[in-house]
Structure formats: structure tokens, C-alpha cells
N, C-alpha and C positions, 0 to 999 in steps of 0.2 A: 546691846545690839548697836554694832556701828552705825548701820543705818538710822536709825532713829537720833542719836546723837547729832548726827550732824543733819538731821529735819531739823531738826528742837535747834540748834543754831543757826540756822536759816530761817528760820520767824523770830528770832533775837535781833537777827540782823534787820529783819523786816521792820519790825516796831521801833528800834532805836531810830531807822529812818525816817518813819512816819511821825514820830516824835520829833524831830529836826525839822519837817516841816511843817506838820502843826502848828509846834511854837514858834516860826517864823512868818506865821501870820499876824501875828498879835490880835489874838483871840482872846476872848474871857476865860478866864483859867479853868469854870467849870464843864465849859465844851470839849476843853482841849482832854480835863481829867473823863470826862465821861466818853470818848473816842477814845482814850488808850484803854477804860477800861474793857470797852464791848472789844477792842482788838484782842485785848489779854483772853476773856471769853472766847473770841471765836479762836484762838490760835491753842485754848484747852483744849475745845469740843477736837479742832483738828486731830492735833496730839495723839487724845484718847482712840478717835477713829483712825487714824495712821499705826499707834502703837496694834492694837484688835486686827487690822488686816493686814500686820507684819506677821505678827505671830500665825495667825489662817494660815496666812501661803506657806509659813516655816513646815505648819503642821501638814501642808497639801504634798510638797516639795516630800516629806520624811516618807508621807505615807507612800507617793506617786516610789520613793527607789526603794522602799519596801517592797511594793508587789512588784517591780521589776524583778528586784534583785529575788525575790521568792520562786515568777516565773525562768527567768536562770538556773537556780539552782534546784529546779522541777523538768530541766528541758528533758526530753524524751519519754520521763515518765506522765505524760498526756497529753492528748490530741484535742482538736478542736472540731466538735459538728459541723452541719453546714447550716449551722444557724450562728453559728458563732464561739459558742456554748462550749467551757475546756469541761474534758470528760478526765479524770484523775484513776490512778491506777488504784489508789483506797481512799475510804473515808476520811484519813485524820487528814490526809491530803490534801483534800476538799474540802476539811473543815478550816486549815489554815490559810486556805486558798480565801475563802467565804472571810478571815478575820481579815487580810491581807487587802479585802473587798473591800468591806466596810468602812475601813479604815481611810480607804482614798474617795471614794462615795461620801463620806459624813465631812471630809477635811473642803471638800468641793464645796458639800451642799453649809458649809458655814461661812466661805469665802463668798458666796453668792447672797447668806442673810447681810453679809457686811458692807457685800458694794450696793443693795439696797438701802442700807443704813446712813451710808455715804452719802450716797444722793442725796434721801430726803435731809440730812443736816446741810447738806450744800444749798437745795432749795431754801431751806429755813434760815441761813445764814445771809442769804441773795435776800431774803425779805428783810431781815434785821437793818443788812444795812440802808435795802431804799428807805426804811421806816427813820434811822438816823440819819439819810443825807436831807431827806425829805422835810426834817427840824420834828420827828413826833418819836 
């Protein structure tokens, strides 16, 4: 994934920096090692949570021109209630229609456990670090 390639070298570039200035404080070397490691830490956790909600939305994006492209290639054969509700001219119709559903429904509802996920690591990553600037 291009995108992700060039995340993953944008916290390279990040840390080589912070590394430059770190040690141009002349600090004790074990401070300096224990700052790059919790950076390398939080630029995993990133990673893994960046890499989790690329794929989501890949999967949101495939499903969303799936049931596009299914309601396209279903125009005229069904109409819509006034409830909203597509009425299909046969069943298998409607049962493709129903995977087509699913399909953009479950790609949604995992893109949304993930920007939850996101968060709480962002919270928890906001604590990490007051807890290291803070010297505990």
C-alpha cells in the first residue's frame, strides 16, 4: 500500500529528528535511549492502528462500489417504497441485494470499532507521554 509506505517514512523522518535533538542536549544516554524507545513504541502502536483503518476503509470503499455498481446494474428492475425500502422483482435479487448490504453495513461498522480504537490509543499514548515528560 503506498499510502502506508510513505506513513511508515514520515515517523522515520520523525524519530531521526527527535533523535538530533535529543542528543543535542547532552543528556544521559539512558534518557535519551528510553525516549527513543517509548517513540519507536508509539510510532508501532501508530503503524498497526494506521495500517487496521487503511485496510477498513479499502474494505468500506470495495463494498460502498459494489452495491453501487449492483444497484446499476439492477436499475429498472425495482423500485423503492415510501419508506425507503427497494422492493426486487425476485428473490435471488434481493438476496444479492441483502449480501451487497451486508457487505457495506459490516465494512462501516468496523471502520467505526477502529476510529474508537484510535482514540482510546491516542488517549493512552497523551498519558504515556505526560507520564515521561513528567520524569515517572
Amino acid at each position: 500500500m503506498a499510502a502506508m509506505s510513505r506513513y511508515v517514512a514520515l515517523l522515520e523522518r520523525e524519530r531521526e529528528r527527535v533523535e538530533v535533538v535529543v542528543r543535542s542536549l547532552n543528556i544521559d544516554d539512558r534518557y535519551i535511549r528510553t525516549a527513543l524507545s517509548r517513540i519507536g513504541k508509539r510510532q508501532d502502536q501508530s503503524t498497526d492502528i494506521t495500517s487496521k483503518m487503511l485496510s477498513a476503509n479499502a474494505e468500506f470503499y470495495r463494498g460502498a462500489g459494489g452495491y453501487v455498481a449492483f444497484l446499476i446494474e439492477q436499475f429498472e428492475h425495482y423500485n423503492a417504497n415510501t419508506n425507503g425500502h427497494f422492493l426486487f422483482s425476485s428473490q435471488s435479487i434481493a438476496d444479492r441485494y441483502d449480501i451487497a448490504s451486508k457487505q457495506i453495513n459490516d465494512a462501516i461498522k468496523r471502520v467505526a470499532e477502529l476510529e474508537e480504537e484510535r482514540k482510546k490509543l491516542a488517549q493512552f499514548q497523551q498519558e504515556e507521554w505526560e507520564r515521561f515528560a513528567s520524569g515517572n
